[in-house]
C-alpha distance (Angstrom), angle and dihedral (degrees) to the residues before:
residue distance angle dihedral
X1 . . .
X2 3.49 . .
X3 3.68 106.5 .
X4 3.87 81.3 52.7
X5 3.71 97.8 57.1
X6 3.45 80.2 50.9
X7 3.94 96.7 54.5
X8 3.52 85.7 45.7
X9 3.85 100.9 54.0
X10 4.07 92.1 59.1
X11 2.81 126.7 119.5
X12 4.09 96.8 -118.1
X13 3.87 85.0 60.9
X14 3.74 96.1 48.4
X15 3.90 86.6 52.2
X16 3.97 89.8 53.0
X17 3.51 88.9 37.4
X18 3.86 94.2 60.8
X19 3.81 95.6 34.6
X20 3.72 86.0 50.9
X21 4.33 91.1 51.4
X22 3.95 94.0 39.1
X23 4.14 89.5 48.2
X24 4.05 87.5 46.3
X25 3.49 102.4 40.0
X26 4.06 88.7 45.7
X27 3.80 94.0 45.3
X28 3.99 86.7 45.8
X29 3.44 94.0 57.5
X30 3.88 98.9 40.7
X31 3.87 86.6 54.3
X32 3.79 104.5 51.6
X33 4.10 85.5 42.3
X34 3.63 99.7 53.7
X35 3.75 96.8 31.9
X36 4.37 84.6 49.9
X37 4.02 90.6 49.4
X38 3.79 87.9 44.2
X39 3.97 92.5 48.5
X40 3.96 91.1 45.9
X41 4.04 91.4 48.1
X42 3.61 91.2 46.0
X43 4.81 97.4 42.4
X44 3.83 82.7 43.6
X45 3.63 101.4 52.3
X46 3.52 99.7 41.6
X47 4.15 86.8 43.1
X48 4.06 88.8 52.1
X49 3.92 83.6 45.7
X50 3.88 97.3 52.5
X51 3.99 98.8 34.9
X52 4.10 84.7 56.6
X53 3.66 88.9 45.0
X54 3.76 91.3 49.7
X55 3.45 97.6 43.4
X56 4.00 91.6 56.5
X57 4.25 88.2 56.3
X58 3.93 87.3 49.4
X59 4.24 85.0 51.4
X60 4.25 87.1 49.5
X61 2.93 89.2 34.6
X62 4.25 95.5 67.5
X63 3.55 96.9 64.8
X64 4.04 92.2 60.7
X65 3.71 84.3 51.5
X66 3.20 102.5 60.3
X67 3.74 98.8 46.2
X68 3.93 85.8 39.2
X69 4.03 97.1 -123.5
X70 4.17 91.3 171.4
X71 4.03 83.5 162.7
X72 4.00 88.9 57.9
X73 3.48 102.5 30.9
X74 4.50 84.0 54.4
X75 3.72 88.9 49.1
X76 4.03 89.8 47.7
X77 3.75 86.8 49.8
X78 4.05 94.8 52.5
X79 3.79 94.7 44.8
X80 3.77 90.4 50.7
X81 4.07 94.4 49.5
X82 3.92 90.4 42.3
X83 3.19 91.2 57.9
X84 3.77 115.4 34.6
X85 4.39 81.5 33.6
X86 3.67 96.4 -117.1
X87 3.74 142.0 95.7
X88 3.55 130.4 -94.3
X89 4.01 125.5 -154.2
X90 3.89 128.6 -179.4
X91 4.13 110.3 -153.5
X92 3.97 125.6 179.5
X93 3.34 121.7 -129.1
X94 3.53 95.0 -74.8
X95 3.52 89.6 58.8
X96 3.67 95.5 -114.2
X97 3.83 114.9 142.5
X98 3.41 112.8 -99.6
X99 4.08 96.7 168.7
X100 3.80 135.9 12.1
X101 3.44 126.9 -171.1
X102 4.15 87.1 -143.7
X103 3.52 98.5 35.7
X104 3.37 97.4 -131.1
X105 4.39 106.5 107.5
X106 4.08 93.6 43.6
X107 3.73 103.1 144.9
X108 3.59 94.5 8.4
X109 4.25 118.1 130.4
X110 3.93 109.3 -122.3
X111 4.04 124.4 -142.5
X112 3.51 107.4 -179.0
X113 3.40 116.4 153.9
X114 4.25 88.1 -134.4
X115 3.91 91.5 48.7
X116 3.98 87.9 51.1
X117 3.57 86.1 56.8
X118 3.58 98.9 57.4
X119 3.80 100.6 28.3
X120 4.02 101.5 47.6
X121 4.29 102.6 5.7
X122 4.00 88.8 54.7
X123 3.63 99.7 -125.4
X124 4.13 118.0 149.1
X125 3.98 90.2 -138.1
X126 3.92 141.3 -6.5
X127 3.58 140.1 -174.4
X128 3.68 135.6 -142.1
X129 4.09 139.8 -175.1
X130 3.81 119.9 -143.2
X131 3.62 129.2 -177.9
X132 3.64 114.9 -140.8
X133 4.11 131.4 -158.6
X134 4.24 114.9 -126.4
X135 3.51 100.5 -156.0
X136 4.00 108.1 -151.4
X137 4.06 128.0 -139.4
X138 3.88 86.0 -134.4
X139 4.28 131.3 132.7
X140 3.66 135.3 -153.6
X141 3.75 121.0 -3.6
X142 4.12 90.9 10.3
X143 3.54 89.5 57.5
X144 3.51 96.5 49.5
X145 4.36 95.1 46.1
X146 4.08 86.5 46.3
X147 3.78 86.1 51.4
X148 3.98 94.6 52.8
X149 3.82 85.2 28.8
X150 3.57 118.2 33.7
X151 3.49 122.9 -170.2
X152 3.91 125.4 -128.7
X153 4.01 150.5 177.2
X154 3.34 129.1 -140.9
X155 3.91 117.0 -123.6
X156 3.82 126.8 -163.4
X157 3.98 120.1 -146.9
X158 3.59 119.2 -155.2
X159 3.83 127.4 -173.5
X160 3.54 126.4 177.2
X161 4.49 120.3 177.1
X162 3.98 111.0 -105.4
X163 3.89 105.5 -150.3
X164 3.68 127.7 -163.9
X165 4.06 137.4 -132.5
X166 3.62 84.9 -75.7
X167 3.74 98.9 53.5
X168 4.08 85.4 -118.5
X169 3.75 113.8 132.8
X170 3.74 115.6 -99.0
X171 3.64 97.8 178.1
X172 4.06 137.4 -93.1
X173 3.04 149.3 -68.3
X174 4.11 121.7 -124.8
X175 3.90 119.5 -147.8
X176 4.02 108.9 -167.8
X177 3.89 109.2 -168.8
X178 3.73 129.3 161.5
X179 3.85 115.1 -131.0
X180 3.67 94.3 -176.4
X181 3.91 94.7 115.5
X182 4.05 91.2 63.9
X183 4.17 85.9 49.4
X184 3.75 87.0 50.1
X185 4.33 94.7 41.2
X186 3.79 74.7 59.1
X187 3.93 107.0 50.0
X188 3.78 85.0 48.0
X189 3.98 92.3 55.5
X190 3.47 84.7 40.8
X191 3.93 94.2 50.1
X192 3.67 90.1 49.0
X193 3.40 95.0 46.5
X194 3.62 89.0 55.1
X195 4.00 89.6 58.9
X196 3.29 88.2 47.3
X197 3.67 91.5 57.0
X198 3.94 99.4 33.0
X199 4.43 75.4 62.7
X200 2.98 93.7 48.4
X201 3.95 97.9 41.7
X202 4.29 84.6 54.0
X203 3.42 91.1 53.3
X204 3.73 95.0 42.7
X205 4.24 80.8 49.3
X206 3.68 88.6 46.6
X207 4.11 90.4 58.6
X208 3.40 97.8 33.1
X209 4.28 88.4 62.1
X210 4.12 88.1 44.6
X211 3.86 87.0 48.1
X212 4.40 92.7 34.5
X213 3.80 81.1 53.0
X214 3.41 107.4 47.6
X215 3.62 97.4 51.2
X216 4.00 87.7 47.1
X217 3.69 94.9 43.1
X218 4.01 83.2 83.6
X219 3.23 97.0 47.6
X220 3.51 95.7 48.7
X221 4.18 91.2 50.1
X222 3.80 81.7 48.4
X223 3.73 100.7 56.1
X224 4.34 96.4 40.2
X225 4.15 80.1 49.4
X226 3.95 89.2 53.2
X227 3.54 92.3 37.5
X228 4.29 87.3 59.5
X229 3.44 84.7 39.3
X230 3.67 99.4 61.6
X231 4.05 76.7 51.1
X232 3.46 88.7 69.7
X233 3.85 103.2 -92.9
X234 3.08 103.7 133.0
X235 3.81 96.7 161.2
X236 4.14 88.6 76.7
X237 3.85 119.1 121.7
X238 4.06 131.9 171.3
X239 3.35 131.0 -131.0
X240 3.31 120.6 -98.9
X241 4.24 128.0 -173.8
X242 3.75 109.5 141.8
X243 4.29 140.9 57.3
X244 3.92 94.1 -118.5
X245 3.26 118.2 127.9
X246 3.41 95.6 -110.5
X247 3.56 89.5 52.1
X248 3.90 81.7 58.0
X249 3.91 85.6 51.2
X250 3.72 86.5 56.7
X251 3.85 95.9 51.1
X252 3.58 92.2 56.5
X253 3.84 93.8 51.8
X254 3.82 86.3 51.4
X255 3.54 84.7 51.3
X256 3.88 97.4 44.3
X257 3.89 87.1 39.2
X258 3.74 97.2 57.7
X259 4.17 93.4 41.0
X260 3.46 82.0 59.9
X261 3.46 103.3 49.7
X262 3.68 89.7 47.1
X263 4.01 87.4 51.9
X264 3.77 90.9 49.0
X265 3.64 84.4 50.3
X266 3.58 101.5 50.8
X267 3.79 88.0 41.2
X268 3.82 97.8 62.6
X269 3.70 82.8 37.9
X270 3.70 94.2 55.6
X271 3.81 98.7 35.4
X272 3.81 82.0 56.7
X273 3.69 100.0 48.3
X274 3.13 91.5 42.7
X275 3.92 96.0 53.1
X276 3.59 81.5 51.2
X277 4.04 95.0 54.0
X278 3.57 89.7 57.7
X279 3.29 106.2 31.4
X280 3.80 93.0 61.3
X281 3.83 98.3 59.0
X282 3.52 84.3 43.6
X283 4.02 91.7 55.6
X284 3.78 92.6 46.9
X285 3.86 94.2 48.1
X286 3.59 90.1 47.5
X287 3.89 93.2 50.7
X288 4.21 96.1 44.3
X289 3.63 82.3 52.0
X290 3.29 112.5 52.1
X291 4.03 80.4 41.9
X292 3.74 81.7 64.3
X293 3.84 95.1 43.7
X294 4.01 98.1 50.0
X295 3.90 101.1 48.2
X296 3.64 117.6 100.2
X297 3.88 99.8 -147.2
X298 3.98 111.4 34.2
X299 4.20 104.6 -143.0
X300 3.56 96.5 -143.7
X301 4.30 88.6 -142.1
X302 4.18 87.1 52.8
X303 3.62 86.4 38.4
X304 4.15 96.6 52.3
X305 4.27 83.5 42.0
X306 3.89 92.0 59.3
X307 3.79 97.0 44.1
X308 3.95 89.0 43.2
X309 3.92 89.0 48.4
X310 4.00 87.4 44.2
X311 4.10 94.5 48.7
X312 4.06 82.0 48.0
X313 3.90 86.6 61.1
X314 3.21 99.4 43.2
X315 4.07 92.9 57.1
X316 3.49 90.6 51.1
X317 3.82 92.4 45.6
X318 3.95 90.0 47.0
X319 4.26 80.4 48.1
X320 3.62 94.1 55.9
X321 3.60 96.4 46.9
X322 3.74 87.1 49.7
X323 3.38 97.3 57.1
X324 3.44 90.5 36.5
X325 3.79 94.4 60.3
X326 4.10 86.7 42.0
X327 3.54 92.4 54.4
X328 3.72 82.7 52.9
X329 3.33 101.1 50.8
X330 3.81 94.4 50.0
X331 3.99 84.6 47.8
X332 4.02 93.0 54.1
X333 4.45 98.6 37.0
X334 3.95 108.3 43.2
X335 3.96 86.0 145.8
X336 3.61 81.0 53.8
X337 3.83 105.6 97.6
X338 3.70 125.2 113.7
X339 3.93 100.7 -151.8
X340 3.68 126.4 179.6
X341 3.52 133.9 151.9
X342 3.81 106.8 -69.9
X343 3.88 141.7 173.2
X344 3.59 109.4 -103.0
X345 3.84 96.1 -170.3
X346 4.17 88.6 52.7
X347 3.83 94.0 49.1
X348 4.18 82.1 46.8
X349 3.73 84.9 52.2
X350 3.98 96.2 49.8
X351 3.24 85.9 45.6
X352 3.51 105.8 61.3
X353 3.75 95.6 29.3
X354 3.85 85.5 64.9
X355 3.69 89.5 56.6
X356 3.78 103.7 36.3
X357 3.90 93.6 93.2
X358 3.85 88.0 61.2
X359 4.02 89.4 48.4
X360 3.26 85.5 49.0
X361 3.75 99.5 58.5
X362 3.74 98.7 44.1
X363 4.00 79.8 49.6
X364 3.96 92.8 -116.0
X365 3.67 123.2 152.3
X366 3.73 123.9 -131.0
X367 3.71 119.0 -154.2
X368 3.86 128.2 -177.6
X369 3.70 135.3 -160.2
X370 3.58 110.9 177.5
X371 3.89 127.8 168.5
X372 3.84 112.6 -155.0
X373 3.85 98.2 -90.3
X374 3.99 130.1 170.5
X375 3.77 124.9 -171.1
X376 3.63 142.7 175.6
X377 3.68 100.5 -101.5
X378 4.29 149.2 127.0
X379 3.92 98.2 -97.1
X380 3.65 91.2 -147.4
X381 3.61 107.8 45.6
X382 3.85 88.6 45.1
X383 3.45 93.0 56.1
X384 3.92 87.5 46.8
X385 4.08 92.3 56.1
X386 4.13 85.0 39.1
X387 4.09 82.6 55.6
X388 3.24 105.3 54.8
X389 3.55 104.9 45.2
X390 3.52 97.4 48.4
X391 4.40 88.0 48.0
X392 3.74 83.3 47.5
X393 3.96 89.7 54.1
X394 3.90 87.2 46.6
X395 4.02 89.8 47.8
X396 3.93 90.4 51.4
X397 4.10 103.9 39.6
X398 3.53 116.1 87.1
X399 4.03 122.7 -126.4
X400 3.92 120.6 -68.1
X401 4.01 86.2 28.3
X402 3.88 138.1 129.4
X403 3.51 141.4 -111.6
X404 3.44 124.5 -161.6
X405 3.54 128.6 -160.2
X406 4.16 114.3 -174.7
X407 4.00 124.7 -178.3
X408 3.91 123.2 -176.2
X409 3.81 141.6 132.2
X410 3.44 125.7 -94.3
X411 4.13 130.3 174.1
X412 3.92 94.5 -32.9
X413 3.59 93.7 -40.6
X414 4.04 137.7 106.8
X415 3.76 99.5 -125.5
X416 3.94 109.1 -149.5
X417 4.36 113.5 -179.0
X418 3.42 114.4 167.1
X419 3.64 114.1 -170.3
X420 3.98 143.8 -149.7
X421 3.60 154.4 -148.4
X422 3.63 98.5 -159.8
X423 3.63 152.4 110.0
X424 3.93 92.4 -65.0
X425 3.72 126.1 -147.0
X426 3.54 119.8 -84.4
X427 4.14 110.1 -121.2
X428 3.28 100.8 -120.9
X429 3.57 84.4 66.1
X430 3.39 111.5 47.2
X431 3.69 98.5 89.0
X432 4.02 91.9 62.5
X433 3.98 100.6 43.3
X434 3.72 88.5 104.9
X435 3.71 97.6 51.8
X436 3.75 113.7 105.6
X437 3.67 120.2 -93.4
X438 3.71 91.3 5.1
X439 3.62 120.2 149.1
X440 3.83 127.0 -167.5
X441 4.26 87.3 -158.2
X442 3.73 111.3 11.4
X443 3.56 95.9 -168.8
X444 4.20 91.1 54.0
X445 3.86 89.6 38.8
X446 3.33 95.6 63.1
X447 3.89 94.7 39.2
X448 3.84 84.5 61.6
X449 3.59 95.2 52.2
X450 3.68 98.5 -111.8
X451 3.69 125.5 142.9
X452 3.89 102.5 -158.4
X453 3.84 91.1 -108.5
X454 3.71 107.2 94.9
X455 3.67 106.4 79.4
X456 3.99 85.5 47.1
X457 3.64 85.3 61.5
X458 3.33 105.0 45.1
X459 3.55 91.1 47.4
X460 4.21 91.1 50.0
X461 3.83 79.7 52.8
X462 3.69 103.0 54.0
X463 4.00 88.9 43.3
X464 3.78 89.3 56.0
X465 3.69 88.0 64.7
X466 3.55 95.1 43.2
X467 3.64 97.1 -103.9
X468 3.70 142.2 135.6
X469 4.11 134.0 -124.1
X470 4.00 122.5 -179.7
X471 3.86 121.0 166.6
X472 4.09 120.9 -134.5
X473 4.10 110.2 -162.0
X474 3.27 137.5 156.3
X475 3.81 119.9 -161.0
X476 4.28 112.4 -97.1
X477 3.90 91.4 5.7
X478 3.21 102.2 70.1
X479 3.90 141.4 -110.8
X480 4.34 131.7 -95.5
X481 3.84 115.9 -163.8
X482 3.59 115.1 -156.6
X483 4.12 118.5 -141.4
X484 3.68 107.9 -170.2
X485 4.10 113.1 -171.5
X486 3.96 121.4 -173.7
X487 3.72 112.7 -112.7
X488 3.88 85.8 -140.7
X489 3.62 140.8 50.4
X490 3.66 106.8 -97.9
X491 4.02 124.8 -138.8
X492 3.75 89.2 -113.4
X493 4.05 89.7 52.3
X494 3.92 98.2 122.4
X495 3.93 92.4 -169.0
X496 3.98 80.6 72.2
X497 3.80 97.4 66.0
């Protein structure tokens, strides 16, 4: 009962189920208003046609009247009803029967609300609908449905004034017909309109779950894909063919889907790198320690070498976890710039002024050409990104080198290269230098001090303020990254809001 509910409550179901009241509810209403217009053409022409009709015998009927032919005016009265299958009766004035075509009311007082009209309201004719009781000869369970549900005919009366020689009014003449076979001409075009319909309505049900379930064929595929994907599987896509919107919808789940797989991706791939930054200081502290711990007679020379070497790993494991928890924090608060409008050439300045006393021990030269430049940018994380690239081109140029710091404006943009004599980057691995925890040479990386994190930061920096950062190298030469920052907040600048 339950898992039908549930089959019930989709949304394919809900689509049929509201095709399947709009078709009804529209074919309802077109069928009771064209088969009422048709019923009130067809009652009021035949009621025009028979009140004209009986107003012509009421005319003939004058002249027997007056010369008080009862015999002629009785034999009028039985032709009429035999042939238009009614009944005919002549009243006076007084509205007592005079003549009846069945013989039956002679003498009797009329009351009828149409004769009333004519007789005492002073209207030439009138018209009147009466519903009539058919009692059955039927038993048992007839009896007791004719009882709740009786059936009945509808009768017409017509009355028209009869006038004599004088033009004084002698009384009417009453025409009882029964115009139940038009009512019943239209239930049975009604009835088989309905069948028509009802086909029509199954058919219309029929396309309506072929159309309900290929728009929620997609959606189904999309929810069992995000169900397995909540699983983990994160390597799920839909298929996609058309322009619909939920084509669209399936797009962006492609989209979402393979974001997250690359996230997922670079998570276990940074959870394990990382594991492995840490754990390696970790190792070698462990080992230089327990050298310490298991020899008999310390040498006070070996034993200031393995505490030096020991203090050297724990800087670059307190490094790591620096950048680390940086990398973090830049991760977890993109909306958390603080940008103003800021001179780029100054923060270049600071920046290399900070590092100038460890160019000048490794006997590098650091040359800047700056252009007057502001831009729409966090001071301090700029100068952080500006940092370490310009340290890592100190790190990676030999002795007796240069390194150059240029600043201009290009096409909206604060264009920062600084420039190299180094080692270079190889080609092949140009495309990955922003990865985290990627090193070019591990063996020199980690000789330099650098953790593999650096570039990743400065690169999450200069996205944060809508920027761009590509690297040009060539292999022995050296290498120039290129730090472009928009002069001007930009629309998508979420500090702004």
């Amino acid at each position: 009962m339950r898992s039908t509910s549930k089959a019930f409550s989709t949304l394919r179901w809900r689509m049929v189920a509201s095709y399947l009241i709009i078709t009804v509810f529209g074919f309802a209403v077109v069928l009771f208003s064209i088969s009422a217009v048709v019923e009130n053409y067809l009652v009021n022409t035949r009621v025009s046609e028979q009140q004209r009709d009986l107003d012509a015998l009421a005319w003939s009927l004058s002249s027997y009247v007056t010369e008080g032919e009862i015999a002629a005016i009785y034999n009028k009265a039985v032709e009429y009803s035999q042939k238009r299958s009614g009944r005919v009766v002549l009243v006076d004035r007084n509205g007592v029967v005079q003549v009846d075509a069945l013989s039956s009311l002679n003498g009797r007082a009329l009351d009828h609300q149409e004769l009333s009209r004519v007789l005492w309201d002073g209207e030439t004719s009138a018209h009147g609908f009466h519903k009539r009781n058919i009692d059955a000869n039927v038993t048992g369970l007839a009896a007791l449905w004719q009882s709740v549900f009786p059936k009945v005919t509808w009768d017409v009366y017509y009355v028209s004034a009869v006038t004599d020689a004088s033009g004084g009014l002698y009384g009417a003449v009453l025409f009882s017909t029964s115009i139940q076979d038009l009512k019943d001409s239209v239930a049975s075009i009604r009835t088989q309109t309905l069948i028509v319909l009802v086909a029509v309505g199954a058919a219309i049900m029929i396309a309506a779950s072929f159309l309900a379930n290929s728009v929620t064929r997609p959606i189904t595929d999309l929810t069992k894909v995000i169900r397995r994907m909540g699983r983990g599987e994160f390597n799920l896509r839909v298929k996609v063919s058309g322009k619909s919107e939920v084509d669209e919808l399936g797009r962006t789940f492609n989209d979402m889907s393979e974001r997250l797989e690359n996230i997922e991706h670079f998570r276990s791939e940074f959870v394990s790198n990382a594991s492995h930054e840490i754990k390696t200081p970790l190792a070698t502290m462990k080992i230089l320690i327990e050298s310490l711990l298991y020899q008999e007679k310390l040498d006070e020379s070996v034993t200031r070498e393995f505490l030096g070497d020991v203090n050297k790993e724990i800087d670059r494991l307190s490094l790591v976890i620096s950048d680390l928890l940086r990398m973090v924090q830049y991760d977890q608060t993109e909306e958390n710039l603080q940008p103003e409008y800021v001179s780029v050439d100054e923060l270049c300045r600071e920046a290399t002024h900070r590092l100038m006393p460890i160019a000048m021990q490794k006997g590098i030269k650091i040359e800047n050409k700056l252009e007057p430049v502001c831009a729409w940018a966090d001071p301090v994380k700029l100068e952080q990104a500006l940092f370490n690239i310009i340290d890592n081109a100190i790190k990676y140029t030999d002795g007796e080198g240069t390194v150059e710091v240029n600043l201009s404006k290009e096409n909206g943009y604060a264009r920062i290269a600084i420039s190299d004599q180094g080692i270079g980057i190889p080609e092949k691995d140009l495309p990955y230098i922003f990865n985290r925890f990627y090193r070019v040479d591990k063996a020199r990386s980690r000789a330099t001090g650098g953790t593999g994190l650096g570039l990743s930061i400065v690169e999450k920096i200069v996205n944060l303020h809508g920027g761009k950062i590509h690297a040009e190298s060539t292999e022995g030469k050296g290498t120039t990254f290129v730090v472009l920052i928009p002069l001007k907040p930009q629309k998508s600048d979420r500090s702004l809001t």
